[in-house]
BAROTOR-165734 format. One record per residue: y negated, x negated, z of N, C-alpha, C in turn; residue number from 1; residue in three letters. Coordinates in pm, whole numbers. Atoms other than C-alpha are relative to their C-alpha. Last residue first. Example, Ala and Ser with C-alpha at 12.3 -4.5 7.8 and 13.67 -1.06 7.14 Angstrom:
      ny      nx      nz     cay     cax     caz      cy      cx      cz  num  residu
     119      82      -6     106   -1367     714    -109      77      73    2     SER
     119     -89       0     450   -1230     780    -120     -90       0    1     ALA
//
This chain:
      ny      nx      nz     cay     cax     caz      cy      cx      cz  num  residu
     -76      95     -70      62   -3974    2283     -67    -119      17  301     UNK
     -17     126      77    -159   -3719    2140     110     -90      99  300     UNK
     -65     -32      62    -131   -3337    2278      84    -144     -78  299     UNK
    -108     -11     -80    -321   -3308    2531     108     -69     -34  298     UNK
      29     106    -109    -631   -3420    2346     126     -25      79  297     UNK
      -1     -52    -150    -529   -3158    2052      16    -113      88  296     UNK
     117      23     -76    -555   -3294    1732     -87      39     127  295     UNK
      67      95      57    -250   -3391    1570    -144     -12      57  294     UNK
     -59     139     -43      10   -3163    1785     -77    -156     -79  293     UNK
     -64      43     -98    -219   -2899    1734      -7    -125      43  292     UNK
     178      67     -23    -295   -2922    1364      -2      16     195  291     UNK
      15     115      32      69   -2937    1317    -148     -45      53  290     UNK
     -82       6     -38     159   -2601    1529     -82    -195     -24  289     UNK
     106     -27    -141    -129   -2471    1333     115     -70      90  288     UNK
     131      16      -4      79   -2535     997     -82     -17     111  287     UNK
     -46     138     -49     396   -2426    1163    -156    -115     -52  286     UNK
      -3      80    -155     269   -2101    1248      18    -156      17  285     UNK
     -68     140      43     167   -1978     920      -8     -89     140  284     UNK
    -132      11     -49      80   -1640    1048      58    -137     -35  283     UNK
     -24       1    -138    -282   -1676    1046     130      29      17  282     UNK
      45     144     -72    -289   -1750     705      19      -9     113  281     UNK
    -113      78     -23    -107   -1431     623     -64    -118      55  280     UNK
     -99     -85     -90    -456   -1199     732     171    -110      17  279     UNK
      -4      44     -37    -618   -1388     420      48      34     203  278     UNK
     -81     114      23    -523   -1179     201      53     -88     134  277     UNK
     -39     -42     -21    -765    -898     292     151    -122       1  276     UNK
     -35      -5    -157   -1031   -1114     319     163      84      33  275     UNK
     -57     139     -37    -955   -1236     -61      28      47     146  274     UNK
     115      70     -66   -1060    -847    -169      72    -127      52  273     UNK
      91      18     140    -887    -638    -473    -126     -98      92  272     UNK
     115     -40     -58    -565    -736    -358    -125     -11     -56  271     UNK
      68    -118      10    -303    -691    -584     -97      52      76  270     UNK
     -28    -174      -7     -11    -872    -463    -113      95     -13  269     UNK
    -167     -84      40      47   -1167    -714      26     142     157  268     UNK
      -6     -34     164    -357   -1242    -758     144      53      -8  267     UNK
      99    -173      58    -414   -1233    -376      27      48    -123  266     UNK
     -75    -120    -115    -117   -1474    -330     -98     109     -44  265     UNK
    -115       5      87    -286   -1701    -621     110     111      83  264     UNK
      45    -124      89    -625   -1666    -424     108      37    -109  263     UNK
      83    -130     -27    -464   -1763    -106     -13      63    -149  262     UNK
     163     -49      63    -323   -2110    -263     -36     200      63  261     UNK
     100    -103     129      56   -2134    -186    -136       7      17  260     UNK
     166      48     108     107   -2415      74     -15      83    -121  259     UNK
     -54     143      98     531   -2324     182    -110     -55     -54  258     UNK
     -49      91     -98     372   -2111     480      33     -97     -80  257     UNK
     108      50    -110     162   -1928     247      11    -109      80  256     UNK
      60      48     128     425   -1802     -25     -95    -105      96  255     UNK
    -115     115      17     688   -1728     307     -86     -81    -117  254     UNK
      10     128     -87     370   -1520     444     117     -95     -60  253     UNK
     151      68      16     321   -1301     127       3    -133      93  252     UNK
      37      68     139     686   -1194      66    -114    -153      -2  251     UNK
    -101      96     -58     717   -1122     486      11    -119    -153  250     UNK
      98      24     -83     433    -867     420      68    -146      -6  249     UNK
     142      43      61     566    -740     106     -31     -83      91  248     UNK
     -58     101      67     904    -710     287    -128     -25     -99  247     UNK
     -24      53     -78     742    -511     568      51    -134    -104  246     UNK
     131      88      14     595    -293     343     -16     -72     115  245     UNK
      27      86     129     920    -166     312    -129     -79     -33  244     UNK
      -7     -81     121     964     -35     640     -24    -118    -132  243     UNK
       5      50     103    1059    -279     968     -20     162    -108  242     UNK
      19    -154      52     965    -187    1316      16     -82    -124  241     UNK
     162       4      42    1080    -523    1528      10     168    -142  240     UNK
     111     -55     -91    1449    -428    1646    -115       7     -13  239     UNK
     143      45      -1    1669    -551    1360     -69     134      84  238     UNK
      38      64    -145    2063    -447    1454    -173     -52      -2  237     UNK
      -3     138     -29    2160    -484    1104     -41     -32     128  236     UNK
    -186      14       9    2258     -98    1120       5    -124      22  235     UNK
     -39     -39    -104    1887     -34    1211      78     -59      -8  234     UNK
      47      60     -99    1748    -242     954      53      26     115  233     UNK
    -113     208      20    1975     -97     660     -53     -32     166  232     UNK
    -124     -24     -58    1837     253     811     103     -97       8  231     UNK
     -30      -7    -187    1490     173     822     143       8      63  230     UNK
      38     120     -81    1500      17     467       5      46     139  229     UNK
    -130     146      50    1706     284     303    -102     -65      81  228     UNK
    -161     -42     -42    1463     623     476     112    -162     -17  227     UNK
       2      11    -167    1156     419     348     117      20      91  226     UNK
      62     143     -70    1253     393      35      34     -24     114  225     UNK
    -127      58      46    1394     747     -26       2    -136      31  224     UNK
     -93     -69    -124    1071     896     114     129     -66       0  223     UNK
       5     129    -107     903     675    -157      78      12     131  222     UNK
     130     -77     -67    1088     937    -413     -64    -170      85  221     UNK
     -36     -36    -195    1368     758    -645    -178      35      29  220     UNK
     -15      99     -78    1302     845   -1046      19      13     198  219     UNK
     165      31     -38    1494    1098   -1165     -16     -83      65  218     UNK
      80      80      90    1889    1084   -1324    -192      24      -7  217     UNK
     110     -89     190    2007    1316   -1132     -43     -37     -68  216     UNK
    -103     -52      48    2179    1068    -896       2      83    -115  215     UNK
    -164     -39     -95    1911     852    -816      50      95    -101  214     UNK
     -35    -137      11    1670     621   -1099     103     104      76  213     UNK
    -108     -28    -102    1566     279   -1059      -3     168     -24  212     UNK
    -147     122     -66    1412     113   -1350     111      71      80  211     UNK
     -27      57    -115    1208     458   -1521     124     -88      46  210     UNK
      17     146     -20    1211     438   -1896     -49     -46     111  209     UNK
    -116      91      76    1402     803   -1932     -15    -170      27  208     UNK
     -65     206    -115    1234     922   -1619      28     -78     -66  207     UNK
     145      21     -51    1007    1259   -1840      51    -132      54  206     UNK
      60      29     128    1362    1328   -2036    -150     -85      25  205     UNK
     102    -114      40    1577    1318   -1724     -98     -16    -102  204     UNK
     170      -9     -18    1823    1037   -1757     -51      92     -39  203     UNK
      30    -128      94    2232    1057   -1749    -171      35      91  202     UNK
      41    -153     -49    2300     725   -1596     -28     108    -101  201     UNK
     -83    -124      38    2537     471   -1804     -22     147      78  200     UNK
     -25       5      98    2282     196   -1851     105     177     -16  199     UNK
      85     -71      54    2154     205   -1501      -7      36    -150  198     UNK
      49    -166     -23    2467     178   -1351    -124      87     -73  197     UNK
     -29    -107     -73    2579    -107   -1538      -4     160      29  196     UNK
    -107      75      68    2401    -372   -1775     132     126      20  195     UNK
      -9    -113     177    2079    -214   -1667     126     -11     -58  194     UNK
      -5    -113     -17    2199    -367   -1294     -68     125    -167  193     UNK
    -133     -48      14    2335    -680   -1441     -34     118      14  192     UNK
     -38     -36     148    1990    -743   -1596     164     111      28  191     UNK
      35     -73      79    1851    -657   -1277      53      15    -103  190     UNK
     -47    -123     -73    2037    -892   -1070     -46     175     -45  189     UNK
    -129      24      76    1966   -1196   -1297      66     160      70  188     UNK
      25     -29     159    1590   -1126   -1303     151      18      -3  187     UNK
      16    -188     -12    1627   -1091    -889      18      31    -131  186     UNK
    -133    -105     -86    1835   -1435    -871     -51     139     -34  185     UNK
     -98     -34     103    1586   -1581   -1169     113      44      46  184     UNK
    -108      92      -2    1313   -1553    -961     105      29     -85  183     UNK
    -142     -56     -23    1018   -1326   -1073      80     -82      19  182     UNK
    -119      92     -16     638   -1400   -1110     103      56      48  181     UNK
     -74      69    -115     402   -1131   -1095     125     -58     -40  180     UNK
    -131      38      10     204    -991   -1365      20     -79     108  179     UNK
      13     121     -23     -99    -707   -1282     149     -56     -84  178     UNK
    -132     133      57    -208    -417   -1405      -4     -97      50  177     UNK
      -9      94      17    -485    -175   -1205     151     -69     -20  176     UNK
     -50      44     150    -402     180   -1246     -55    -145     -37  175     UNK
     156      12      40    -677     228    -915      87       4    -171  174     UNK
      62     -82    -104    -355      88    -673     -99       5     -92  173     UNK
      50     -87    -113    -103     -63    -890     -86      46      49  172     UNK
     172     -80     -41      66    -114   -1161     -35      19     125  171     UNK
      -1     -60    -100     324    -430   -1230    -127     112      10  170     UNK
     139      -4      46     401    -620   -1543      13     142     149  169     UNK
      19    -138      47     714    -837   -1443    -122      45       5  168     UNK
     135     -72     -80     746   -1198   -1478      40     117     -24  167     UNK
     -12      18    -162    1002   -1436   -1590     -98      41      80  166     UNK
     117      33     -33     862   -1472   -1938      -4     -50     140  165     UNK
      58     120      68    1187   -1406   -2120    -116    -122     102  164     UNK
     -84     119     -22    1327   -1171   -1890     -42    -184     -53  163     UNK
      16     118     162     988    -984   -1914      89     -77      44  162     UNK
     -32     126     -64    1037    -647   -1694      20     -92    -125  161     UNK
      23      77    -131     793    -389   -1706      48     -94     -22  160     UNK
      36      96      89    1021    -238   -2035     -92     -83      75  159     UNK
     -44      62      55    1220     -78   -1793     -41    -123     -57  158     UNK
    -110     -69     147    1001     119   -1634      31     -79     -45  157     UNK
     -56     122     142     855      51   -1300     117      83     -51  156     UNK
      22     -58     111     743     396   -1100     -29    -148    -120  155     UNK
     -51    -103      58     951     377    -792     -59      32    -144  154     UNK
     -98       0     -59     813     -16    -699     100     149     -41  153     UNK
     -41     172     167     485       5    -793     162     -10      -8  152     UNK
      42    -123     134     459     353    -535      28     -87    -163  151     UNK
     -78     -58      13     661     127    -243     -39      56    -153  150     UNK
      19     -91    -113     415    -176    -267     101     107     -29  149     UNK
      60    -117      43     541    -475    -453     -16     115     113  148     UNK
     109     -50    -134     576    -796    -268     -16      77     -70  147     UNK
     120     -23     119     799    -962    -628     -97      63     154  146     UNK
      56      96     137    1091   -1128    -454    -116       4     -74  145     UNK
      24     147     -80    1110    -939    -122     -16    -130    -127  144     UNK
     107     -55    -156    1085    -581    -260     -27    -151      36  143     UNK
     120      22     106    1315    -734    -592    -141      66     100  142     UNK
      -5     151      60    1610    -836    -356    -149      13     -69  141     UNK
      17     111    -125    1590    -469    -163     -65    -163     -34  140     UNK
     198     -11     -15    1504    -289    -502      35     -74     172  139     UNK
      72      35      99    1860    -457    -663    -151      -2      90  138     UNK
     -27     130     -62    2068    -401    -327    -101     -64     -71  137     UNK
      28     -24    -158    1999      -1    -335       7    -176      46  136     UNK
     188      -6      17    2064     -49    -700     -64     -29      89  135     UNK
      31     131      61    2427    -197    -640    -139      21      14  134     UNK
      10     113     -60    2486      72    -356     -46    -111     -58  133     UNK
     126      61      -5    2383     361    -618      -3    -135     100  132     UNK
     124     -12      73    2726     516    -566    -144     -14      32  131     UNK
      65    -120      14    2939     337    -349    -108      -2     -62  130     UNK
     -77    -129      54    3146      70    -334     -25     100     -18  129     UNK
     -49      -1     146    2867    -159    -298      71      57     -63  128     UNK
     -95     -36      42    2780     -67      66      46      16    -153  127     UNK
     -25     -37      68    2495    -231     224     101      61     -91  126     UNK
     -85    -191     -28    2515    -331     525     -23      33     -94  125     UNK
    -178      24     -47    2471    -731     418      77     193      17  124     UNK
     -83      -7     110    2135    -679     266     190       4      -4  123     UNK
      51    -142      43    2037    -591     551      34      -4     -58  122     UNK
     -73     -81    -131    2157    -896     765       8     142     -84  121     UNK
    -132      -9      43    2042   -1097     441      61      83     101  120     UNK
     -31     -36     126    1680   -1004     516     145      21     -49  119     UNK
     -24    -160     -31    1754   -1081     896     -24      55    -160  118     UNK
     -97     -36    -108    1818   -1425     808      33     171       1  117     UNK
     -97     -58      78    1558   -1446     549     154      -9      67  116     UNK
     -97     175      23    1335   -1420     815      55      43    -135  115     UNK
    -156      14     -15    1170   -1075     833      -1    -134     -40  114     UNK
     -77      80     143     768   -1006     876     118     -40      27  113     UNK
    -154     124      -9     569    -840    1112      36     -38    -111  112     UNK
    -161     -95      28     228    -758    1062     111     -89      26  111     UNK
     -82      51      84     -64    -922    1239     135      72     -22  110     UNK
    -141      12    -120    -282    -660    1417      65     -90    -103  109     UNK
     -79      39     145    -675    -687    1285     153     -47      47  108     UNK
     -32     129    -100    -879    -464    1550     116     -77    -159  107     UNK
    -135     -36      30   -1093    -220    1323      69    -154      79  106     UNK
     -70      95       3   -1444    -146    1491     170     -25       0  105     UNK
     -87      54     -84   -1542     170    1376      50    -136      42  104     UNK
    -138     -44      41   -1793     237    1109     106     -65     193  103     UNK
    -104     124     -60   -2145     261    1228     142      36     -36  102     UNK
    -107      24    -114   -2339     542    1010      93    -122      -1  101     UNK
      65      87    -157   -2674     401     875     145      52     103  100     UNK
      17     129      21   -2568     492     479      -6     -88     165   99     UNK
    -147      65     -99   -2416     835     570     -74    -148     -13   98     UNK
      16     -21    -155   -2745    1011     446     144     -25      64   97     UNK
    -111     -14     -70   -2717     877      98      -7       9     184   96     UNK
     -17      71    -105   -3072     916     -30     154     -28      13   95     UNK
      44     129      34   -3198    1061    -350      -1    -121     103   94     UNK
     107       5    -182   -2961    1392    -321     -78    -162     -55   93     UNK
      -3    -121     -70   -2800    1569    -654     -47     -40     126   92     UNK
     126     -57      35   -2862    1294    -882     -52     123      68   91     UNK
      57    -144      21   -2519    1280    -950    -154      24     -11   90     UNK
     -20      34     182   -2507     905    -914     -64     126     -56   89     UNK
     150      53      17   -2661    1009    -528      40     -44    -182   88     UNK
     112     -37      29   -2359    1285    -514    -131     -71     -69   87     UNK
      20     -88     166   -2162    1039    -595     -68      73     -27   86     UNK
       1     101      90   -2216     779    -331     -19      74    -153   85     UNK
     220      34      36   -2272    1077    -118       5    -117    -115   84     UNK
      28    -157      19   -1860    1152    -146    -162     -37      -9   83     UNK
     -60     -64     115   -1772     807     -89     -56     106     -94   82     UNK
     121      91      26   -1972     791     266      19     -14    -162   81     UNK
     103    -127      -2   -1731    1090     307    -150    -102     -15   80     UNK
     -35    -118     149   -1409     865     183    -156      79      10   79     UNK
     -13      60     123   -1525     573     407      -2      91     -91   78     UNK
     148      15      33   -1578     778     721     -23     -30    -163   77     UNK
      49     -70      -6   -1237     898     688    -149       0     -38   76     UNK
     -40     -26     160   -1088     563     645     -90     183     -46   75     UNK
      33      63      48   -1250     439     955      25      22    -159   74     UNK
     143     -11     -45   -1167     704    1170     -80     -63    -160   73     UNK
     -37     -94      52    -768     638    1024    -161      62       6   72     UNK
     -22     -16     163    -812     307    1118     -37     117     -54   71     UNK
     145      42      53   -1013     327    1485      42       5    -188   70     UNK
      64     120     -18    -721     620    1546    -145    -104     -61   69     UNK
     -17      81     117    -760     979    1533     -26    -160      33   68     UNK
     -77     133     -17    -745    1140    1856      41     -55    -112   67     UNK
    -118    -126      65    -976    1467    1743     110    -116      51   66     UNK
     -73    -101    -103   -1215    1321    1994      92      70     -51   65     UNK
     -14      75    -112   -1333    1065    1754      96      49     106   64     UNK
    -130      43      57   -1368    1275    1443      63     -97     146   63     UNK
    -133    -116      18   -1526    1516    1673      64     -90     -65   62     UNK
     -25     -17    -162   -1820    1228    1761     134      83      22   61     UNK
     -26     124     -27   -1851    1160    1406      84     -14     168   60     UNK
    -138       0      36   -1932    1510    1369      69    -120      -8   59     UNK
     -96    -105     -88   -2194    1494    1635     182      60     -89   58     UNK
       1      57    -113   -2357    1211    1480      99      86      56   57     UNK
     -49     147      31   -2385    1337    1140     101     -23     124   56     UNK
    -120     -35      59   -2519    1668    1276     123    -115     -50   55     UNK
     -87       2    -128   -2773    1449    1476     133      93     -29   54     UNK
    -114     140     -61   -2813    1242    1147      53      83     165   53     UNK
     126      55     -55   -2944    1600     936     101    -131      92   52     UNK
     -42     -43     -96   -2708    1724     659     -62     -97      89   51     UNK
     128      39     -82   -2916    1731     329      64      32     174   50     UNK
      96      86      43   -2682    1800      63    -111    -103     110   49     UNK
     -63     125       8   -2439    1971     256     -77    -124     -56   48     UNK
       6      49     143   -2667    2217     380      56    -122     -33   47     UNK
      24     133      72   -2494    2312     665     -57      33    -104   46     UNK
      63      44     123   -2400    2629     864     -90    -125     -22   45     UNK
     111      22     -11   -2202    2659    1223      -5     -48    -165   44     UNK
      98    -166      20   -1909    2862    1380    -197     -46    -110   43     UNK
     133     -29     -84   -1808    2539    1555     -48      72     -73   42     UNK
     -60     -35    -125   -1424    2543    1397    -127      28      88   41     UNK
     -29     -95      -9   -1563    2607    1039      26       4     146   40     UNK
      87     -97       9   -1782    2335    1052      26     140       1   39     UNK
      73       3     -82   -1551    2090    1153    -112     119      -8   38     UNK
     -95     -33     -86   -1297    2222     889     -69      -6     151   37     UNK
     -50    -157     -23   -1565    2227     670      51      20      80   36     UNK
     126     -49       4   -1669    1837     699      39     138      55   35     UNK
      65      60    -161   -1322    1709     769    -103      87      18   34     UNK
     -29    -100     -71   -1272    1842     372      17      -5     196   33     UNK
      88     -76      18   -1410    1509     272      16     168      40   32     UNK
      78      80    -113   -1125    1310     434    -146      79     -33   31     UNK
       0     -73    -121    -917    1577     280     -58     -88      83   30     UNK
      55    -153     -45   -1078    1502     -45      93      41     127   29     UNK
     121      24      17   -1019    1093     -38     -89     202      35   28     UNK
     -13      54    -116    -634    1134      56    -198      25      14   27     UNK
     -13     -51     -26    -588    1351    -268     -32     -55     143   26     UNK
     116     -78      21    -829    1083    -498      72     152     129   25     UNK
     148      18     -62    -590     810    -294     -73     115     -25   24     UNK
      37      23    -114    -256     975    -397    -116       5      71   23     UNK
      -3    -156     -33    -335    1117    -741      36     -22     149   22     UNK
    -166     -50     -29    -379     720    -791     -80     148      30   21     UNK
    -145     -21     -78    -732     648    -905      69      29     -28   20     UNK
    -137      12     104    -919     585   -1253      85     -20     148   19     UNK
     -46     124     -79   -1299     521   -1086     167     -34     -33   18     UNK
     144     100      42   -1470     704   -1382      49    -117      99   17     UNK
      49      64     105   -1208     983   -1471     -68    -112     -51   16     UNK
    -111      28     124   -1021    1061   -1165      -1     -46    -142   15     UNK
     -52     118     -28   -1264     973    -878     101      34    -109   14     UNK
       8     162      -6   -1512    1134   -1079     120    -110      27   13     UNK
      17      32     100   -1293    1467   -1108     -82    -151     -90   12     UNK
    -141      10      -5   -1243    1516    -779      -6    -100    -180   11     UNK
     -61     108       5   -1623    1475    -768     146     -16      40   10     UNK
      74     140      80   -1703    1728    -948      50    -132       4    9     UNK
     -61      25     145   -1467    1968    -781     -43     -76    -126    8     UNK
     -90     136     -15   -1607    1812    -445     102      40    -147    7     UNK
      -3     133      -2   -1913    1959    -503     104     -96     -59    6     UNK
      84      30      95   -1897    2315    -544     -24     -84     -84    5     UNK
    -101     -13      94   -1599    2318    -339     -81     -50    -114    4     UNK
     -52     161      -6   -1844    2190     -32      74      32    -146    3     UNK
     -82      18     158   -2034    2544     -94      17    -147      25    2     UNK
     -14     147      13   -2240    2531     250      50     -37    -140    1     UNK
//
């Protein structure tokens, strides 16, 4: 079958021509490694080039039965429909024989989102007397001020932030740049925190113009993230599942609910599609609430 053959080519596409994260292009080859692994467990040879639709079909059928959800199905397919995309650039097949597979139907769950009630609940356990507590208060305030995703979020550097401008310059997903607006509570909470702790850490040579930095002076992991937001949440007593891309979520709907513009929300978190956006709309309860009580038969007086 030689898949290696291949996919060291296109490792190398998605790193030179589409300019992923070392995340995605590593997420993208074990959705392409599926193939083998299926093929190694049924004893059975492929031409990868030319793999016929009831082979198709029948590994489709294993991703199914492996209990992978409709997402995770769905992301799978994607990466190995991916994978022919390049081949066919390549020149190496003149078809894409994934083109006619059905993708999963994905159900669309509304995320939760925090008050700023329970925001301050969290922010409240926090422990300032202790080392890194100020920082640990900094990427809480600037999570819910700016909707960055965890990976934007551990690898801002210093110079990122435009006091002047009241924006910071943000990367994300693909090494796409963006700027996002900043309040002048999170700008003012930053300065103090360079002013501080982050002024008198002892920085690793490769972190030096990383923002947040733990004890060793490297930047924080996402593991580190996650861990602080579930554990504030607990301690505040919050029951709904909160991680950090919980305060993105909660970012986006408070912009929405007050009449922000969609494509101005899409533009400050980095979506590269409107539909995806548009997911907060449907949480703006009071909105719908109005249209309701204005044009619902029941409803008029």
């Amino acid at each position: 079958m030689q898949l290696s053959t291949y996919t060291n080519g296109y490792k190398l596409y998605l790193q030179l021509e589409k300019n992923l994260s070392k995340n995605t292009i590593e997420a993208y080859l074990r959705d392409v490694s599926k193939i083998g692994l299926y093929c190694s467990e049924r004893n059975i040879e492929i031409n990868i080039l030319k793999p016929t639709p009831d082979f198709l079909n029948d590994f489709i059928k294993w991703i199914v039965q492996s209990g992978n959800s409709s997402t995770s199905q769905a992301r799978i397919l994607s990466g190995i429909r991916s994978f022919y995309d390049y081949l066919l650039l390549e020149k190496q097949i003149d078809k894409n024989p994934t083109e006619l597979i059905e993708f999963p139907r994905l159900s669309r769950k509304l995320p939760n989102v925090l008050s700023n009630e329970e925001i301050e609940l969290m922010l409240a356990q926090i422990d300032l007397s202790k080392e890194g507590g100020f920082r640990n208060k900094v990427i809480l305030e600037l999570l819910f001020a700016c909707g960055l995703r965890v990976s934007e979020l551990v690898n801002l550097e210093k110079g990122n932030i435009y006091f002047k401008e009241e924006c910071i310059l943000v990367t994300g997903k693909g090494n796409k740049q963006r700027l996002v607006p900043i309040s002048d509570n999170a700008l003012n909470l930053i300065q103090l925190y360079l002013d501080t702790e982050r002024n008198n850490a002892d920085t690793k040579p490769k972190d030096r113009e990383i923002l947040f930095l733990n004890r060793r002076g490297s930047r924080l992991t996402r593991v580190f993230i996650f861990t602080l937001v579930k554990e504030l949440a607990a301690k505040a007593g919050i029951r709904k599942k909160v991680s950090p891309h919980t305060f993105r979520h909660s970012f986006a709907t408070g912009l929405v609910t007050n009449g922000a513009d969609l494509r101005a929300v899409q533009s400050m978190l980095g979506h590269e599609s409107i539909t995806t956006t548009e997911i907060y709309a449907h949480l703006d309860r009071k909105h719908l609430k109005q249209v309701v009580d204005q044009f619902h038969p029941r409803s008029k007086k």
